[in-house]
C-alpha angles and dihedrals in degrees: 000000000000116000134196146192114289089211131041100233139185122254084020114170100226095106096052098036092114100058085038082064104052083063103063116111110260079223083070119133081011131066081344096068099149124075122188132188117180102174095044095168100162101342099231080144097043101048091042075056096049098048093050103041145057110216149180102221137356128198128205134183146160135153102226092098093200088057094053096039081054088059096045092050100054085042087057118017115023100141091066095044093046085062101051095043091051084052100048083051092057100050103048107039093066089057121114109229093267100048088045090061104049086047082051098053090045087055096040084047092048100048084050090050096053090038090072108028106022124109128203091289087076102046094101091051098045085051094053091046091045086053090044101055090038086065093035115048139066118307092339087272122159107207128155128180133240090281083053090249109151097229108179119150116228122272129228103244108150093216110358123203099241107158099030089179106180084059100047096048087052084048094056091047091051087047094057102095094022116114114224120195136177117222153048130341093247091069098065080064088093093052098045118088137139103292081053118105106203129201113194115193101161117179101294117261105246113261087202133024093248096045105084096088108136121076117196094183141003087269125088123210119212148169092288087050085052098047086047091051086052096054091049092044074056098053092039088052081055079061096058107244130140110249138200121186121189125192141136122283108249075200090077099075099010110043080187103061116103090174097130085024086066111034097041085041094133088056134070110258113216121197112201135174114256136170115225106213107173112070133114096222102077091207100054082064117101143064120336135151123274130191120233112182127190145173101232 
Protein backbone atom coordinates (compact mmCIF):
# COMPACT_ATOMS: atom_id res chain seq x y z
CA UNK A 1 0.00 0.00 0.00
CA UNK A 2 1.00 3.17 -1.22
CA UNK A 3 1.11 6.16 1.54
CA UNK A 4 1.22 9.53 1.34
CA UNK A 5 1.74 12.67 3.14
CA UNK A 6 -1.16 13.57 5.57
CA UNK A 7 -0.42 17.28 4.94
CA UNK A 8 0.50 19.18 1.68
CA UNK A 9 3.82 21.04 2.86
CA UNK A 10 6.22 23.46 1.60
CA UNK A 11 9.34 22.55 0.62
CA UNK A 12 7.74 18.95 0.37
CA UNK A 13 9.91 16.47 -1.26
CA UNK A 14 7.30 14.77 -3.69
CA UNK A 15 8.53 16.25 -6.48
CA UNK A 16 11.87 15.28 -5.98
CA UNK A 17 11.26 12.10 -4.56
CA UNK A 18 12.95 10.17 -7.80
CA UNK A 19 16.46 11.73 -7.74
CA UNK A 20 16.11 11.50 -3.50
CA UNK A 21 16.00 7.61 -4.26
CA UNK A 22 18.70 7.09 -6.14
CA UNK A 23 20.35 8.13 -3.30
CA UNK A 24 19.51 5.68 -0.97
CA UNK A 25 22.46 3.32 0.18
CA UNK A 26 22.32 0.23 -1.55
CA UNK A 27 23.23 -1.21 2.78
CA UNK A 28 19.68 -0.08 3.42
CA UNK A 29 17.38 -2.33 5.28
CA UNK A 30 20.98 -4.34 5.96
CA UNK A 31 23.77 -3.40 7.73
CA UNK A 32 22.10 -0.01 7.38
CA UNK A 33 19.18 -0.81 9.65
CA UNK A 34 18.47 2.95 11.16
CA UNK A 35 16.90 5.55 9.35
CA UNK A 36 16.69 9.34 10.76
CA UNK A 37 14.86 12.39 9.53
CA UNK A 38 15.29 15.58 11.55
CA UNK A 39 13.52 18.02 9.46
CA UNK A 40 10.37 15.64 8.72
CA UNK A 41 8.19 18.41 7.19
CA UNK A 42 5.69 16.32 5.37
CA UNK A 43 7.60 12.81 5.23
CA UNK A 44 7.26 12.12 1.59
CA UNK A 45 11.08 10.51 2.28
CA UNK A 46 10.34 8.89 5.27
CA UNK A 47 7.24 7.16 4.34
CA UNK A 48 8.87 6.11 0.66
CA UNK A 49 11.40 4.68 3.32
CA UNK A 50 8.90 3.05 5.40
CA UNK A 51 7.14 1.40 2.82
CA UNK A 52 10.61 -0.18 1.14
CA UNK A 53 12.45 -1.12 3.88
CA UNK A 54 12.46 -3.28 7.10
CA UNK A 55 14.35 -1.46 9.92
CA UNK A 56 15.55 -1.42 13.36
CA UNK A 57 14.91 2.01 14.33
CA UNK A 58 13.59 5.23 12.67
CA UNK A 59 13.99 8.93 13.96
CA UNK A 60 12.12 11.44 13.34
CA UNK A 61 12.29 15.64 14.40
CA UNK A 62 11.15 18.92 13.62
CA UNK A 63 10.66 22.02 15.53
CA UNK A 64 7.34 23.07 14.42
CA UNK A 65 5.61 21.54 17.61
CA UNK A 66 1.84 21.37 15.77
CA UNK A 67 3.36 19.24 13.09
CA UNK A 68 4.80 16.81 15.47
CA UNK A 69 1.96 16.78 17.78
CA UNK A 70 0.10 15.95 14.52
CA UNK A 71 2.45 12.71 14.13
CA UNK A 72 2.18 11.66 17.45
CA UNK A 73 -1.52 11.93 17.38
CA UNK A 74 -2.40 9.53 14.07
CA UNK A 75 0.59 6.89 15.68
CA UNK A 76 -1.52 6.78 18.91
CA UNK A 77 -4.74 7.79 18.77
CA UNK A 78 -6.44 7.59 15.09
CA UNK A 79 -9.49 6.53 15.94
CA UNK A 80 -10.20 9.65 17.66
CA UNK A 81 -8.81 11.79 14.99
CA UNK A 82 -10.50 9.95 12.33
CA UNK A 83 -13.84 11.10 14.12
CA UNK A 84 -13.23 14.79 14.42
CA UNK A 85 -12.00 15.09 11.42
CA UNK A 86 -15.42 13.08 9.75
CA UNK A 87 -17.06 15.19 11.40
CA UNK A 88 -15.36 18.15 10.52
CA UNK A 89 -15.96 16.68 6.47
CA UNK A 90 -19.17 16.52 6.86
CA UNK A 91 -19.76 19.69 8.16
CA UNK A 92 -17.93 21.84 5.93
CA UNK A 93 -18.37 20.37 2.22
CA UNK A 94 -22.04 21.11 2.17
CA UNK A 95 -21.21 24.81 2.89
CA UNK A 96 -21.92 27.51 0.37
CA UNK A 97 -18.63 29.81 -0.04
CA UNK A 98 -19.79 32.30 2.53
CA UNK A 99 -20.74 30.08 5.14
CA UNK A 100 -17.30 28.09 4.47
CA UNK A 101 -15.50 30.89 5.27
CA UNK A 102 -16.79 31.90 8.11
CA UNK A 103 -16.47 27.78 9.34
CA UNK A 104 -12.76 28.29 8.08
CA UNK A 105 -11.96 31.26 10.07
CA UNK A 106 -13.81 29.35 13.62
CA UNK A 107 -11.71 26.78 13.07
CA UNK A 108 -8.57 28.98 12.10
CA UNK A 109 -9.55 31.06 15.31
CA UNK A 110 -9.92 27.92 17.37
CA UNK A 111 -6.41 25.99 16.34
CA UNK A 112 -4.63 29.69 17.31
CA UNK A 113 -6.30 29.70 20.27
CA UNK A 114 -5.13 26.22 21.40
CA UNK A 115 -1.82 26.83 19.95
CA UNK A 116 -1.09 29.18 22.65
CA UNK A 117 -3.08 28.16 25.66
CA UNK A 118 -3.88 24.69 25.22
CA UNK A 119 -2.22 21.62 27.45
CA UNK A 120 -1.87 17.59 26.39
CA UNK A 121 -6.01 17.07 26.80
CA UNK A 122 -6.37 19.01 23.24
CA UNK A 123 -3.92 17.47 21.33
CA UNK A 124 -6.45 15.17 19.37
CA UNK A 125 -8.49 18.00 18.55
CA UNK A 126 -5.46 20.60 17.41
CA UNK A 127 -4.30 17.76 15.24
CA UNK A 128 -7.35 17.33 13.75
CA UNK A 129 -7.72 21.44 13.18
CA UNK A 130 -3.95 21.66 11.88
CA UNK A 131 -5.00 18.74 9.31
CA UNK A 132 -8.28 20.59 8.58
CA UNK A 133 -7.01 23.84 7.57
CA UNK A 134 -3.96 22.03 5.64
CA UNK A 135 -6.45 20.64 3.50
CA UNK A 136 -8.46 23.56 3.63
CA UNK A 137 -6.71 26.66 3.07
CA UNK A 138 -5.01 28.28 0.50
CA UNK A 139 -2.21 26.44 -1.24
CA UNK A 140 -1.81 24.02 1.75
CA UNK A 141 0.56 26.47 3.20
CA UNK A 142 1.36 26.53 6.68
CA UNK A 143 2.33 30.07 7.53
CA UNK A 144 2.14 31.85 10.96
CA UNK A 145 3.05 35.16 11.73
CA UNK A 146 5.75 36.78 14.31
CA UNK A 147 3.07 36.18 17.48
CA UNK A 148 3.07 32.27 16.03
CA UNK A 149 -0.61 32.74 14.85
CA UNK A 150 -1.23 30.50 11.86
CA UNK A 151 -2.85 33.20 9.55
CA UNK A 152 -3.67 31.50 6.18
CA UNK A 153 -6.44 32.68 4.31
CA UNK A 154 -8.94 29.85 2.93
CA UNK A 155 -8.42 28.23 -0.31
CA UNK A 156 -11.10 27.56 -3.35
CA UNK A 157 -11.31 23.50 -3.53
CA UNK A 158 -14.63 22.57 -4.65
CA UNK A 159 -14.76 19.24 -2.20
CA UNK A 160 -11.91 18.96 -0.58
CA UNK A 161 -10.50 15.26 1.07
CA UNK A 162 -10.38 16.21 4.62
CA UNK A 163 -10.50 12.96 6.62
CA UNK A 164 -8.73 10.57 4.00
CA UNK A 165 -9.05 7.97 6.24
CA UNK A 166 -7.46 4.76 4.43
CA UNK A 167 -4.36 6.84 4.29
CA UNK A 168 -4.28 8.02 7.50
CA UNK A 169 -4.86 4.64 9.15
CA UNK A 170 -1.78 3.23 6.90
CA UNK A 171 -0.09 6.21 8.07
CA UNK A 172 -0.62 5.35 11.91
CA UNK A 173 0.64 1.59 11.29
CA UNK A 174 3.82 2.90 9.48
CA UNK A 175 4.26 5.51 12.60
CA UNK A 176 4.38 2.55 15.42
CA UNK A 177 7.82 2.05 15.81
CA UNK A 178 8.72 5.32 14.57
CA UNK A 179 10.33 7.75 17.14
CA UNK A 180 8.84 11.60 16.95
CA UNK A 181 10.61 14.31 18.61
CA UNK A 182 10.19 17.89 18.90
CA UNK A 183 12.90 19.71 18.66
CA UNK A 184 16.17 20.75 16.96
CA UNK A 185 18.42 18.81 14.42
CA UNK A 186 21.35 18.44 16.98
CA UNK A 187 19.39 16.08 19.02
CA UNK A 188 19.11 13.23 16.47
CA UNK A 189 23.21 13.27 17.07
CA UNK A 190 22.71 10.49 19.93
CA UNK A 191 20.66 8.18 17.60
CA UNK A 192 22.91 8.43 14.40
CA UNK A 193 25.72 6.05 14.04
CA UNK A 194 27.17 4.10 11.38
CA UNK A 195 24.48 1.53 10.64
CA UNK A 196 22.03 5.22 10.28
CA UNK A 197 21.22 6.20 7.41
CA UNK A 198 20.42 10.30 7.76
CA UNK A 199 18.22 12.64 5.35
CA UNK A 200 18.75 16.63 6.03
CA UNK A 201 16.23 18.89 4.38
CA UNK A 202 16.67 22.14 6.52
CA UNK A 203 14.46 25.25 5.54
CA UNK A 204 15.91 26.14 1.92
CA UNK A 205 18.12 28.59 1.73
CA UNK A 206 16.02 31.92 -0.70
CA UNK A 207 16.87 31.93 -3.85
CA UNK A 208 15.71 35.88 -3.96
CA UNK A 209 15.44 38.22 -1.63
CA UNK A 210 11.94 38.32 -1.86
CA UNK A 211 11.48 34.73 -1.92
CA UNK A 212 11.50 33.76 1.54
CA UNK A 213 8.09 34.21 2.09
CA UNK A 214 6.99 31.69 3.77
CA UNK A 215 7.67 31.34 7.58
CA UNK A 216 7.00 27.29 9.41
CA UNK A 217 7.77 28.43 12.84
CA UNK A 218 8.63 31.37 14.64
CA UNK A 219 12.12 30.52 14.02
CA UNK A 220 14.26 31.63 10.76
CA UNK A 221 16.79 29.81 9.51
CA UNK A 222 19.69 31.60 7.83
CA UNK A 223 23.11 31.38 6.44
CA UNK A 224 24.60 31.05 9.80
CA UNK A 225 21.96 28.25 10.49
CA UNK A 226 23.25 26.73 7.21
CA UNK A 227 26.92 27.04 7.92
CA UNK A 228 26.09 25.49 11.50
CA UNK A 229 23.96 22.30 9.69
CA UNK A 230 26.98 21.76 7.63
CA UNK A 231 29.33 21.51 10.42
CA UNK A 232 27.04 18.97 12.22
CA UNK A 233 26.32 16.83 8.58
CA UNK A 234 30.60 16.92 9.11
CA UNK A 235 30.74 15.48 12.69
CA UNK A 236 27.94 12.98 11.94
CA UNK A 237 30.08 11.80 8.67
CA UNK A 238 33.01 11.23 11.59
CA UNK A 239 30.24 8.76 12.86
CA UNK A 240 30.09 6.92 10.03
CA UNK A 241 26.25 7.45 8.44
CA UNK A 242 25.33 7.82 5.38
CA UNK A 243 24.04 11.34 4.81
CA UNK A 244 21.82 13.21 2.27
CA UNK A 245 21.43 16.60 2.42
CA UNK A 246 18.78 18.44 0.17
CA UNK A 247 18.59 22.74 -0.43
CA UNK A 248 18.10 25.40 -3.24
CA UNK A 249 20.91 26.28 -5.69
CA UNK A 250 22.14 30.00 -4.90
CA UNK A 251 23.42 29.23 -8.75
CA UNK A 252 19.87 29.81 -10.04
CA UNK A 253 19.74 33.44 -9.79
CA UNK A 254 23.91 34.19 -8.98
CA UNK A 255 26.11 32.04 -11.24
CA UNK A 256 28.66 33.49 -9.04
CA UNK A 257 27.59 32.18 -5.49
CA UNK A 258 29.78 29.08 -4.01
CA UNK A 259 27.91 29.32 -0.77
CA UNK A 260 26.93 25.37 -0.48
CA UNK A 261 30.14 24.76 -2.89
CA UNK A 262 32.08 25.92 -0.22
CA UNK A 263 30.68 24.96 2.84
CA UNK A 264 29.62 21.22 1.75
CA UNK A 265 32.88 21.16 0.02
CA UNK A 266 33.98 17.24 1.56
CA UNK A 267 30.68 15.87 0.04
CA UNK A 268 29.37 15.24 -3.79
CA UNK A 269 27.11 17.87 -4.76
CA UNK A 270 24.45 16.73 -6.82
CA UNK A 271 22.03 19.53 -9.19
CA UNK A 272 18.86 18.17 -10.08
CA UNK A 273 15.68 19.55 -11.82
CA UNK A 274 12.90 20.23 -9.54
CA UNK A 275 9.43 22.04 -9.78
CA UNK A 276 8.59 24.44 -6.81
CA UNK A 277 5.02 24.27 -6.39
CA UNK A 278 4.25 26.03 -3.57
CA UNK A 279 4.78 29.91 -4.10
CA UNK A 280 2.55 32.63 -4.20
CA UNK A 281 4.12 34.30 -7.03
CA UNK A 282 2.72 31.94 -10.29
CA UNK A 283 5.54 32.77 -12.15
CA UNK A 284 8.27 31.76 -9.68
CA UNK A 285 6.72 28.10 -10.30
CA UNK A 286 8.40 26.10 -12.38
CA UNK A 287 12.05 24.08 -12.90
CA UNK A 288 14.69 25.10 -11.41
CA UNK A 289 17.75 23.53 -10.15
CA UNK A 290 18.04 21.90 -6.55
CA UNK A 291 21.23 20.65 -4.57
CA UNK A 292 21.32 17.34 -3.24
CA UNK A 293 24.56 16.64 -1.34
CA UNK A 294 25.77 13.36 -0.07
CA UNK A 295 29.00 11.31 1.74
CA UNK A 296 29.41 8.73 -0.36
Amino acid sequence: MIVKPFVKWAGGKSQLLSEIQKKYPQELGKFISKYCEPFVGGGAVLFDILGKYELEEVYISDINAELINTYRIIRDNIDELVSMLTVMQTDFIPLDAERRKAYYLYKREKFNYLKVNGNESINIEKAALMIFLNKTCFNGLFRVNKKGLFNVPMGSYKKPLICDESNLRTVSERLQKVTVVCGDYRKSADFIDDKTFAYFDPPYRPITDTANFTAYTENLFNDKEQIELARFVDEMNKKGAKLVISNSDPKNSNTDDNFFDDIYSAHKIKRVEATRMINCNGEARGKIKELLISNF
